[in-house]
N, C-alpha and C positions, 0 to 999 in steps of 0.2 A: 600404545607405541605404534607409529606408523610402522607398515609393510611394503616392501617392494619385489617382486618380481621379479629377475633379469633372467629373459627366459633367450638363449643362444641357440641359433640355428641356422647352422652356415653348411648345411650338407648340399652335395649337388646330386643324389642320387645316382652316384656312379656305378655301386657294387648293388644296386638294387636294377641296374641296367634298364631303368628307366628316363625319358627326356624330363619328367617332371620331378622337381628337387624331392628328395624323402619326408619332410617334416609338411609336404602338402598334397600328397597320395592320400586315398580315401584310406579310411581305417572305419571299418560300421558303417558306412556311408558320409561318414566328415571326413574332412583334413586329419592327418596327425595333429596339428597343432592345435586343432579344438581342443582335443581331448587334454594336453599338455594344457593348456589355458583354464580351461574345464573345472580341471581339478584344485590348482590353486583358486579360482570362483568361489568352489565348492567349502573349501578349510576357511578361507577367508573371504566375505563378500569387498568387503573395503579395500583388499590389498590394490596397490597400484603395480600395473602390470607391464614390464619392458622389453618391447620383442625387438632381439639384433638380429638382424638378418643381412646378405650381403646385398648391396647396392640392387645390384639387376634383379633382384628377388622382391625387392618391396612394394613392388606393383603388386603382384603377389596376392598380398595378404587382405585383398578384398573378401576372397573366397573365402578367407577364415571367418572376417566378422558374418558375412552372408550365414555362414553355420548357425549363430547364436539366435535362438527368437528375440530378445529383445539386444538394443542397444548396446556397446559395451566399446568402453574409453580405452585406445592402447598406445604407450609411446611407442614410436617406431624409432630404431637406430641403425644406422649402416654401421656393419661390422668391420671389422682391421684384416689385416693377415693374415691374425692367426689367433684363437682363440684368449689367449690372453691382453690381445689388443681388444677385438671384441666385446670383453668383459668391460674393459675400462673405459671403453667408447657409454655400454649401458650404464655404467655406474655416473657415469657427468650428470644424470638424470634423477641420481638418489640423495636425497636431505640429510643431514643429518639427525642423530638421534633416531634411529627406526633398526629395523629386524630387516636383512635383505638374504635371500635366495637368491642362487645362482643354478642355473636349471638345463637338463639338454634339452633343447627341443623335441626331441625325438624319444624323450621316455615318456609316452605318453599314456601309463598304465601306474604314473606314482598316484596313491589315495593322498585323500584330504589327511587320515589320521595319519599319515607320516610326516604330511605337511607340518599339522599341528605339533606332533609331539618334535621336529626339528625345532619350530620357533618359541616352544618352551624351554627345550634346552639351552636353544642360542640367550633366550634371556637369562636364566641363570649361571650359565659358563663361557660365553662368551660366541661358543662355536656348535656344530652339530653338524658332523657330516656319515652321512649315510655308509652303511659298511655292511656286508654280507662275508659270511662261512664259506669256505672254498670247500667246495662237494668232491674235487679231481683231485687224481693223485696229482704231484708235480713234481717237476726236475726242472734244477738248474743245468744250460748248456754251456757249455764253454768248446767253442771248434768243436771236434766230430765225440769229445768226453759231454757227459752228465754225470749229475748225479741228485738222489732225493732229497726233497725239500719238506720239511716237517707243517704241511698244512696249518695245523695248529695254530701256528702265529701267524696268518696268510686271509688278507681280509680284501674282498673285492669289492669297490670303493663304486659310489653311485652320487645319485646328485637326487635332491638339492642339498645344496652347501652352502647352510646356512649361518650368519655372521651379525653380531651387533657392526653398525653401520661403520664404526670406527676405526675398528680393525680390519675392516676390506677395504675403505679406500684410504687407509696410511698403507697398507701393503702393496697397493697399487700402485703408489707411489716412485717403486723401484723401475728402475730397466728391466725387459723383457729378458727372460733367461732362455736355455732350450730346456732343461730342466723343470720351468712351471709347467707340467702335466695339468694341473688342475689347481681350484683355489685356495686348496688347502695347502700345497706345497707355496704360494704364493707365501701365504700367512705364516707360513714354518718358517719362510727365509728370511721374512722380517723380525722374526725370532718372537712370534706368538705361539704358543701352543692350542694344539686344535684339539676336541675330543670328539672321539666314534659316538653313532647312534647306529640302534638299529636301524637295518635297511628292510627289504623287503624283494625274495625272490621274481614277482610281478613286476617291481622295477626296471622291466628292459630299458635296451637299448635297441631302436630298428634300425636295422642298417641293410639290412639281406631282404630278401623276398621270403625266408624261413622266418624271420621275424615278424614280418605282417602278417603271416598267420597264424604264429603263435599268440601275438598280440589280439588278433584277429576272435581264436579263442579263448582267451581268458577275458574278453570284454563280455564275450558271449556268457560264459560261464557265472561273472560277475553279476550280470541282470539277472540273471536267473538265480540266482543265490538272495 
C-alpha cells in the first residue's frame, strides 16, 4: 500500500524569538525538519513525502534538502490559513488507496517505530493517532472557580495522525470549523471513529528555546544509546 507523508509546518518562530521560522533552526546541526523528514525515511524508505509550508517560506526548504547526503524527492505545498486548510491544500497531492500521515513539523524527535506501528494500525482499524498519559495534576477553570479533573481519562494527543486515504480526504471534504483542533476531530465530525495508539514522551513539540534543548538532548542521548 502506498505511503504519504503530509508533514505541516507553518510556525513563524515567534515564541522562539527568533527571525528564522522554528521548523528550520539548527537542531545537532540540521534544520528541525531534517530530522522530522528523517525519520519517516527512516520507518519507510518509499513513502512519499508532503511538505506544507507557508508561501514566503518555500524558498526555504533548500536548506533542508542541503541536509541529506544523497538526493531526496519532496512535494512542496503552500499552506491555507489555518491548519486545516493547510492539510487539505497537502492532501490534493495524495492517491487514493494508501496510508497517509499528518505530522507537525516541528516534532522532530517521533522514531520510525512509532511511525510503523501507526501505519499498522491505520491498516487494520482504519486510524491511529498518537496519545500519551497526562503526568500533571489538573483542574478545570471556570472564571476565578476550579476544580480537579480525574487525569485518568486525560490523554495528550500527538501526531502522526495516521488514516487509510479514504477517510481523510471525505472528511476533508466539509467546511472548516473552529473546533477542527486536529485531524482526528476532523474524522470525528464526519462521523468516523478514530482509535488511540500509543504515543511516546520523546514526541515533542518545539516551539520555545526550552524545547530545542530539550530536543537538543534527547538526540544527543539517542546516539548514544
Amino acid at each position: 500500500m502506498e505511503k504519504f507523508a503530509v508533514i505541516v509546518a507553518g510556525g513563524k518562530g515567534l515564541r522562539m524569538g527568533s527571525a528564522i521560522p522554528k521548523q528550520f533552526l539548527p537542531l545537532a546541526g540540521k534544520p528541525v525538519l531534517y530530522h522530522t523528514i528523517n525519520a519517516f525515511k527512516m520507518a519507510f524508505p518509499d513513502i512519499q513525502i508532503i511538505l506544507v509550508l507557508p508561501q514566503d517560506q518555500i524558498s526555504m526548504t533548500q536548506m533542508v534538502l542541503q541536509a541529506f547526503p544523497d538526493r531526496i524527492d519532496l512535494t512542496i505545498v503552500a499552506g491555507g490559513e489555518n491548519r486545516f486548510d493547510s492539510v487539505k491544500n497537502g492532501l490534493e497531492a495524495v492517491d487514493e488507496d494508501a496510508i497517509v500521515f499528518v505530522h507537525d513539523g516541528v516534532r522532530p524527535l517521533v522514531s520510525p517505530e512509532l511511525i510503523r506501528a501507526c501505519y499498522e494500525q491505520a491498516v487494520e482499524k482504519g486510524s491511529a493517532i498518537p496519545a500519551i498519559n497526562v503526568a500533571d495534576s489538573m483542574r478545570l477553570t471556570e472564571g476565578e472557580e476550579s476544580k480537579p479533573v480525574n487525569r485518568d481519562h486525560l490523554r495528550i494527543i500527538q501526531t502522526p495522525q495516521t488514516f487509510q486515504s479514504d477517510i481523510l480526504l471525505n472528511a476533508f471534504t466539509q467546511d472548516y470549523d473552529p473546533a477542527f483542533t486536529d485531524e482526528a476531530t476532523v474524522a470525528e465530525a464526519f462521523g468516523t471513529k478514530v482509535y488511540l495508539i500509543n504515543g511516546e514522551r520523546s514526541n515533542i513539540k518545539v516551539t520555545t528555546p526550552e524545547d530545542l534543548i530539550i530536543a537538543e538532548a534527547l538526540l544527543t542521548a539517542r546516539h548514544h544509546a
